[in-house]
N, C-alpha and C positions, 0 to 999 in steps of 0.2 A: 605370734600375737595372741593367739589364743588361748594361751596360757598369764598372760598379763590380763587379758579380759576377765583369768579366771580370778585372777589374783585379785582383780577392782572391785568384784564380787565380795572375795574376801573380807577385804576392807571395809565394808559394809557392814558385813556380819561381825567386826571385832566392837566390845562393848569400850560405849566412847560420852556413856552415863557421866562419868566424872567431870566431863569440861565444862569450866564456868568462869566465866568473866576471862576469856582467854583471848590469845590473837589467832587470828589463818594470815596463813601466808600464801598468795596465789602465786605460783610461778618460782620455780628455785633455780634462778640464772644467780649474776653477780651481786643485783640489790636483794634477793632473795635471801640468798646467805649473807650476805649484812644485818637487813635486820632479824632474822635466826640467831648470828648469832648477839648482837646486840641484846635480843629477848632472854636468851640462855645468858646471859652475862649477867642480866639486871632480875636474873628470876622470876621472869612472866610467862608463866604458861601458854604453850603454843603449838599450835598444827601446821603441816604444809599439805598443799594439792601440787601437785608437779605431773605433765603429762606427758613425762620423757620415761619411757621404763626403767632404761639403763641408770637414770640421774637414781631413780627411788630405789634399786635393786643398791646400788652401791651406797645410799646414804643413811636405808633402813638398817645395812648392815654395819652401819656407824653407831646406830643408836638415834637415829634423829626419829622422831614423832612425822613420816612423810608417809600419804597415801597417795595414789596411782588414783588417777580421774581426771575428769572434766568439771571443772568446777561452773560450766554454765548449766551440769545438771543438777535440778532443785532436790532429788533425791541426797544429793552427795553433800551438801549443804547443810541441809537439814539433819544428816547424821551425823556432821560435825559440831552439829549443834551450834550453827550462825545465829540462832536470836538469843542464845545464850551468850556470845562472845562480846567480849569491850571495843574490839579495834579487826577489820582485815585490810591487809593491806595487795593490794595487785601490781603485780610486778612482772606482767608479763609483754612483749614486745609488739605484739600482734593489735592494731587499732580495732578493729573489729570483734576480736575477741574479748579484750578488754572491754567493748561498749557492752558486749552478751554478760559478762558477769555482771557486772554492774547492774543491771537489770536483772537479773534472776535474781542474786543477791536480795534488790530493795524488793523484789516481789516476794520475799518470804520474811524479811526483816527490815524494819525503818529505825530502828535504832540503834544499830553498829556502828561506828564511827567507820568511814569507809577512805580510805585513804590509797589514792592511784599514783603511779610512776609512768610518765609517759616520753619517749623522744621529741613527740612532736606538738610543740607549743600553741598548734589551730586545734589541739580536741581539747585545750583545757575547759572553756565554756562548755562544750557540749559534754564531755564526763559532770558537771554540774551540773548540766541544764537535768539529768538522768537520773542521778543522787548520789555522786560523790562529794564526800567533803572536803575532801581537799585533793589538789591534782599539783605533781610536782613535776616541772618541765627538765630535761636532763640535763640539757644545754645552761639552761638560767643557772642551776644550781652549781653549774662549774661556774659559771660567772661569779657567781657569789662567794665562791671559797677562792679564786683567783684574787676578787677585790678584798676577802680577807686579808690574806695573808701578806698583798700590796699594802695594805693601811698598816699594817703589822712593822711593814720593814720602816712605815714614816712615821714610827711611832704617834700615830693615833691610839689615845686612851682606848681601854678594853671596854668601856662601858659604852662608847662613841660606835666600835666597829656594832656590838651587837644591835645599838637601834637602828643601824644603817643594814643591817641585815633584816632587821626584824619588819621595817617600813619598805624594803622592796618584795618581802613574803608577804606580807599587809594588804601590800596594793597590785597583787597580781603579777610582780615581777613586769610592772606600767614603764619601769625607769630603764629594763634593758629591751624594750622595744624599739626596732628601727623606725616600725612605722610613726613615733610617736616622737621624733625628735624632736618637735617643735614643743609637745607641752611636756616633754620627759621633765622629770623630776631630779632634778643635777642631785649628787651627792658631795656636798660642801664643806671641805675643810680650810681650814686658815691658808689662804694661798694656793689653794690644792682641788682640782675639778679630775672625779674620775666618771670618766663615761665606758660605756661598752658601744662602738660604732660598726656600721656593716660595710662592705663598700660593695655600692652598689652601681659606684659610674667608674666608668673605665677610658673615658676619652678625656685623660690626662698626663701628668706626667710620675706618677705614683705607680699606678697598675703598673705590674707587670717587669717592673723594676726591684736591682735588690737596695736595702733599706738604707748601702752607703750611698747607693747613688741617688736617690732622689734626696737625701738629704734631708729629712722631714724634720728632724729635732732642731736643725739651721735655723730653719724657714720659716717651722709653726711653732717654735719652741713648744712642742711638746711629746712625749717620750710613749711609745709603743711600748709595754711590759711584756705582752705578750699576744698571738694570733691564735685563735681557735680556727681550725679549716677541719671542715666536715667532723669530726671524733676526733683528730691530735689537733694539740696543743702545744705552741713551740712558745715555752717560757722564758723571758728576758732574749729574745732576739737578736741575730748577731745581725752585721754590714751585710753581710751574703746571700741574709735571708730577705725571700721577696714577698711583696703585698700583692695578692692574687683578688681574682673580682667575688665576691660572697664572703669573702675575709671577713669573721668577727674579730675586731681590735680593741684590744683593752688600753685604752689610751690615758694619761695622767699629764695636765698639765694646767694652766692658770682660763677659769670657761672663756674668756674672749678669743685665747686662743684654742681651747679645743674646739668652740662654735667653727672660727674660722678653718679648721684644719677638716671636720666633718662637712663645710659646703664644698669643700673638694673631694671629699669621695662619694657624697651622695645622689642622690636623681635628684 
């Protein structure tokens, strides 16, 4: 390790005068290298902090622009030149470390546009309340490209999917809250009600059942597309496949009966 300590040194001393109006990228996991490469695609100059050695010994030797650090120190920030940049985005899994940059960050610069990746949809307030501007929840965003590409196959016009996208990033991702069935914001098409539901009651005859036997397309005329459980995603569902309890369900069918088909899975 002590040769990586020396190396973070290094990085410090490399002249880093040039950067301006650029992005950082905290963290080089999977969304990391998205938008890297995204950045390198569309030609916007860019930095990483990554505090895995191995990740920076193998991707410097690729040619990427990555330094070895802890980006919740203000030192390392500041010679990446954070109040000179346009955009950083955090992309790291860690809740607590995410809150640290965040704050070091706004305590050296308040006009970055600062832009968070988080798994878990209770910090998105609180990365705001802190000073990020926008916080993306991991979970909703699969939601959102699932009900794409659902609107897609019922051919729903292209200019329809993108305001139905653009008004659930709008309002906080308000419409794929469980807690909020009651005032959720239905997405409305001609015949057509798509919800994202949880389930959350199990003292019936759904749980824990596979999806020939309880017969739900029967009964509530309406059609499961697909079940998010924990990180997988089981798309277009067969008979076989069962509705377990914290199932998110991507459900499509006429809102009287999806209403009726979410007072049976919910509290």
């Amino acid at each position: 390790m002590a040769r990586w300590e020396s190396t973070a040194q290094e990085d410090l001393e490399v002249d880093t005068t040039g950067l301006k109006d650029h992005l950082i990228i905290i963290g080089y996991g999977l969304n990391g290298k998205n938008v890297a490469a995204a950045a390198r695609f569309s030609n916007i100059p860019y930095v990483i902090v990554e505090m895995n050695p191995i990740t920076v010994r193998r991707e410097r030797a690729k040619g990427e622009p990555i330094y070895y650090g802890d980006a919740t120190n203000p030192y390392l920030m500041e010679h990446l030149h954070v109040h000179q940049a346009r955009v950083a985005v955090i992309a790291i899994s860690d809740p607590n470390a995410t809150r640290k940059v965040i704050i070091n960050i706004r305590s050296i610069c308040q006009t970055i546009y600062l832009i968070v990746r988080t798994r878990f949809v209770a910090e998105i307030e609180s990365y705001q309340q802190i000073g990020a501007n926008e916080v993306i929840p991991e979970e909703f965003e699969t939601s959102i490209e699932i009900f794409s590409r659902l609107l897609h196959q019922y051919q729903v016009p292209e200019e329809a999917i993108h305001t139905f996208v653009k008004n659930i990033r709008g309002d906080n991702y308000d419409m794929l809250r469980p807690s909020n069935t009651q005032k959720v914001k239905n997405a409305q098409f001609p015949d057509m009600n798509v919800r994202c539901l949880t389930v959350q009651q199990q003292d019936n005859d759904i749980v824990g059942k596979k999806l020939g036997e309880s017969m739900i397309r029967r009964r509530f005329n309406v059609n499961i597309v697909a079940i998010l459980r924990d990180t997988d995603i089981i798309n277009n569902p067969l008979p076989n496949d069962m509705v377990l309890l914290g199932d998110m369900l991507y459900v499509v069918g006429k809102p009287e009966d999806v209403s009726n088909f979410n007072e049976m899975i919910s509290i």
